[in-house]
N, C-alpha and C positions, 0 to 999 in steps of 0.2 A: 504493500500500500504506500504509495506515494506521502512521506511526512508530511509535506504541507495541507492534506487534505482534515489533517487533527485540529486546524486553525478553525475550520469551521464549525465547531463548540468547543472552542474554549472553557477548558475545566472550572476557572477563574468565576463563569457567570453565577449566579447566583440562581437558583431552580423557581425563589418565589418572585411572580410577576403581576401580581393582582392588580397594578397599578395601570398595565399595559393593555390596552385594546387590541392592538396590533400585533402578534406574536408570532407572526409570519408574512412575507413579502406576498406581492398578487400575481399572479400566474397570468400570463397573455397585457393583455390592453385595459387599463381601466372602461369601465360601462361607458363614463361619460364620451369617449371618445373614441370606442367601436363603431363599426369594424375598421381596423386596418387599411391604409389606402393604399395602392398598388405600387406605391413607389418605395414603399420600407424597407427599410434597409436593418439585414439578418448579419451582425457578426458571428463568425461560429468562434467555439473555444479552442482551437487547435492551438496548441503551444501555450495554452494560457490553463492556470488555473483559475476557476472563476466559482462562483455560486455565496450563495446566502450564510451570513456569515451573524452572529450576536452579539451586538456591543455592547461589555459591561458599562451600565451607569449607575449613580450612586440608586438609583430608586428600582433598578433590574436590568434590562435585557431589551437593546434596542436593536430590532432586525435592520441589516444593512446588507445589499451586494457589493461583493469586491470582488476584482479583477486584477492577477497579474501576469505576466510571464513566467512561464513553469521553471526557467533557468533563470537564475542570478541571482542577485541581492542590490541592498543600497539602490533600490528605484524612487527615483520621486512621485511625489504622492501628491495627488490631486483629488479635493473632494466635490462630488459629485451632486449639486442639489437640485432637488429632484422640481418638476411644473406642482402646479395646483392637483395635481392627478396621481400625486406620490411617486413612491418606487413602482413604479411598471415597468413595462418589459421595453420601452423604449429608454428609460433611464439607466436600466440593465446595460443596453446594446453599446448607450454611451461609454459605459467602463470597459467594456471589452474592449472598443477603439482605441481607448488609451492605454490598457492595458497589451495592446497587439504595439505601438507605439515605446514600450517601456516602462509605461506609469502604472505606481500602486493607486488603484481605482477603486474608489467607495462613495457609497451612497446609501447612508444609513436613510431610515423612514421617518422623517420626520414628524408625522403625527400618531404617532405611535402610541402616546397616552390619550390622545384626541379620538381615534375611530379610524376602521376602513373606508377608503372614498371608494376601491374600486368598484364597489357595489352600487354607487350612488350616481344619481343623476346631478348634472352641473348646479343649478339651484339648492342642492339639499348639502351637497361637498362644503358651498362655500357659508352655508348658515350651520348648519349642523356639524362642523370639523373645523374650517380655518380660522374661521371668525374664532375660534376657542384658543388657536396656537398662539403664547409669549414669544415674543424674540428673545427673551433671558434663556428662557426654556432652547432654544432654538440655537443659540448660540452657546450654551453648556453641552447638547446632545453632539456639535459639529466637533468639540474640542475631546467628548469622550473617544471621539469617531477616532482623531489626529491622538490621543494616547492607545486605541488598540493599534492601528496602523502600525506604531513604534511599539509595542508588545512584541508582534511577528516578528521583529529582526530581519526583517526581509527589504526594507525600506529606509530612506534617511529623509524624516520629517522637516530637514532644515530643510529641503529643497519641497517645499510646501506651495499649493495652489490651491483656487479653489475658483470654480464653474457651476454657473446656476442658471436655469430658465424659466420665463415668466415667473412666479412666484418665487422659485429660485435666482432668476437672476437681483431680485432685490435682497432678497439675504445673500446673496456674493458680495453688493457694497456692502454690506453693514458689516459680515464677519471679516471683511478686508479694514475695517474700523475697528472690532474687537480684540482679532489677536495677533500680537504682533511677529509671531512668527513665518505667519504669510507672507513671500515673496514674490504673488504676483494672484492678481484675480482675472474673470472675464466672465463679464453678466450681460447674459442676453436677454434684451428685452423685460428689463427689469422695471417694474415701476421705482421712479425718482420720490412725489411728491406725494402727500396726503393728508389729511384728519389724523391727530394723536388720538390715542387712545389706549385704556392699561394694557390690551394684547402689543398696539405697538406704538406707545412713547414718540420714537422718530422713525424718521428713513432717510433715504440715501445722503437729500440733499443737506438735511441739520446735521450730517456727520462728516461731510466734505473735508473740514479742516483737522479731523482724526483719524485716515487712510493712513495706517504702517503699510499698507504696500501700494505700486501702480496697477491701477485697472484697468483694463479693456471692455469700454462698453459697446453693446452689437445690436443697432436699435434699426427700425424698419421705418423710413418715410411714410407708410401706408397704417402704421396702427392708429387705428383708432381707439385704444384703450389705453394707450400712454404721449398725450397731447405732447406737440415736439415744443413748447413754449417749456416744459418739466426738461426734458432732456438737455436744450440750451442751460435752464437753469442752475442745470449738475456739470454741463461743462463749465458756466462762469465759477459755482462756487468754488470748484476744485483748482482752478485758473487761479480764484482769490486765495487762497488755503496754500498756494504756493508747491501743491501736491502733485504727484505723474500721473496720469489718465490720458488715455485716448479715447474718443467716443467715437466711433463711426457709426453714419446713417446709410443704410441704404436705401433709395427714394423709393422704390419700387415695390420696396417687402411690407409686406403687412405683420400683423404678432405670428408669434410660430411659426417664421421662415424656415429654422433648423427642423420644426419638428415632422421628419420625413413620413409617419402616419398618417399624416392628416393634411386633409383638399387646404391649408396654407402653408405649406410645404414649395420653397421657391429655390431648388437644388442651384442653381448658378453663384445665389447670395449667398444660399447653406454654405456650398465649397469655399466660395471666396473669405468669409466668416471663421472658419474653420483652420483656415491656412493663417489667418492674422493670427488667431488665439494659441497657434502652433509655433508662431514666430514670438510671438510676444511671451509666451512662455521660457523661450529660449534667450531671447532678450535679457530676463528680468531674472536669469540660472535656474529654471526650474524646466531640467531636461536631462 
C-alpha cells in the first residue's frame, strides 16, 4: 500500500464530530448547478495522489480534497476555495490541475458546520448555509487546512498561495489580509464591496491596506453581480495602501468564466486567466 494513502485519516483526528454537518465531500456537481455542460473538463489522477482527506480542527474534523504528485516532496501549497456550491467535483478537478502542475492542492469544505448545499437549490444554499458562515470561522478552518498541509511532510508551507472563486475569490483577498505567510493570492471574480454584518464585519476593499501578500484579481467586464465601479474601487484602495495587486478585466466574460461546467464558461479568458495566475504564482516564488 502506497504510505501516502495513510494521510487520508489521519490518526491525529478526533472521532467526535457533533458539531459538523458536513462529514463528507459531495460526489458529482452540486444540485444547484447540474447537469454538467459539455465543455468540463475531467482531470484524471494519474501520477497524483488525490482524494478526501480530514482536517483536524480544534472543534473536529473538517473534510477537504487534496491533491498531489505521487513522487517528491517540498511542493508548494496552494489552497483551494471553493464557489458558493462548496467542495464539488469541479473544485476537486481544480486540485488535480495543480496538483498535475507540482502543487500540494487542498480545498477543505468550508461550510462544514453550516450544512450540505449540494443538495440545495441556489435560493435555499445562500439563506439557509452562507448567510450562517463567519469569516473568523473561515479564516481559522483555511489556517487548520495550511497546518495539516505541513503535518504531511510532503510540502513546504513557506511557499504558500491561495485561489478562490466567486464566493471564494473574496475570501482569497481577505485570507491574503489574514495570514501573513501567504506569498501570493489570485481571486476570481470575487466580490470587493458590501453591507457589514456579524457573519462579515468587512471585505476586500476595508482590508486593502492589510494585504501581506500581492494579489491577482481575474474579474469579467460582463458581470453583472460584481459592478466594475467595486473593482476600480479595490484597485485604487490597494494603489493607496501602497500594496502589489494586479487586477485584470476581461471585457467580455461574464461571473464564472473559469467555471468550465457551466453555459458561463468562456474557455479563451479561462486559458488566458489561468496562464496569469501561473505566472504570477511564479513571480511572487510560489512554484
Amino acid at each position: 500500500m502506497n504510505p501516502d494513502l495513510a494521510l487520508l485519516n489521519p490518526p491525529e483526528v478526533p472521532d467526535s464530530r457533533r458539531d459538523f454537518l458536513v462529514k463528507k465531500l459531495a460526489v458529482g456537481f452540486a444540485l444547484a448547478v447540474s447537469p454538467a455542460g459539455a465543455e468540463t473538463i475531467t482531470t484524471n489522477t494519474d501520477g497524483l495522489v488525490a482524494g478526501e482527506v480530514r482536517v483536524p480542527a480544534k472543534d473536529g474534523a473538517i473534510p477537504a480534497y487534496r491533491a498531489m504528485p505521487a513522487k517528491g516532496k517540498k511542493f508548494p501549497v496552494v489552497l483551494v476555495v471553493q464557489e458558493i456550491f462548496g467542495v464539488h467535483e469541479h473544485i476537486k478537478d481544480i486540485c488535480r490541475r495543480f496538483a498535475k502542475l507540482g502543487y500540494f492542492a487542498i480545498a477543505p469544505e468550508m461550510y462544514a458546520r453550516q450544512g450540505d448545499v449540494s443538495k440545495l437549490e441556489m435560493n435555499k444554499i445562500i439563506s439557509e448555509v452562507v448567510s450562517k458562515v463567519p469569516d473568523a470561522q473561515v479564516m481559522s478552518d483555511l489556517d487548520f487546512a495550511v497546518a495539516y498541509a505541513a503535518s504531511t511532510k510532503k510540502c513546504d508551507v513557506n511557499k504558500l498561495a491561495v485561489t478562490g472563486f466567486c464566493w471564494g475569490g473574496r475570501i482569497t483577498w481577505m485570507y491574503a489580509a489574514h495570514n501573513a505567510k501567504v506569498k501570493a493570492g489570485a481571486a476570481w471574480y470575487g466580490r470587493l464591496k458590501g453591507a457589514s454584518n456579524p457573519m462579515t464585519p468587512k471585505h476586500p476593499v476595508d482590508v486593502a491596506a492589510s494585504l501581506h501578500a500581492p494579489v491577482l484579481g481575474l474579474y469579467g467586464g460582463k458581470d453583472t453581480g460584481i459592478p466594475f465601479d467595486t473593482v476600480e474601487a479595490m484597485r485604487e484602495a490597494v494603489k493607496a495602501a501602497g500594496k502589489k495587486a494586479n487586477i485584470v478585466v476581461y471585457p467580455e466574460a461574464p461571473h464564472g468564466f473559469h467555471a468550465d461546467y457551466r453555459p458561463s464558461y468562456r474557455k479563451t479568458e479561462a486559458d488566458a486567466a489561468w496562464k496569469e495566475l501561473l505566472a504570477w504564482f511564479k513571480k511572487n516564488g510560489v512554484a
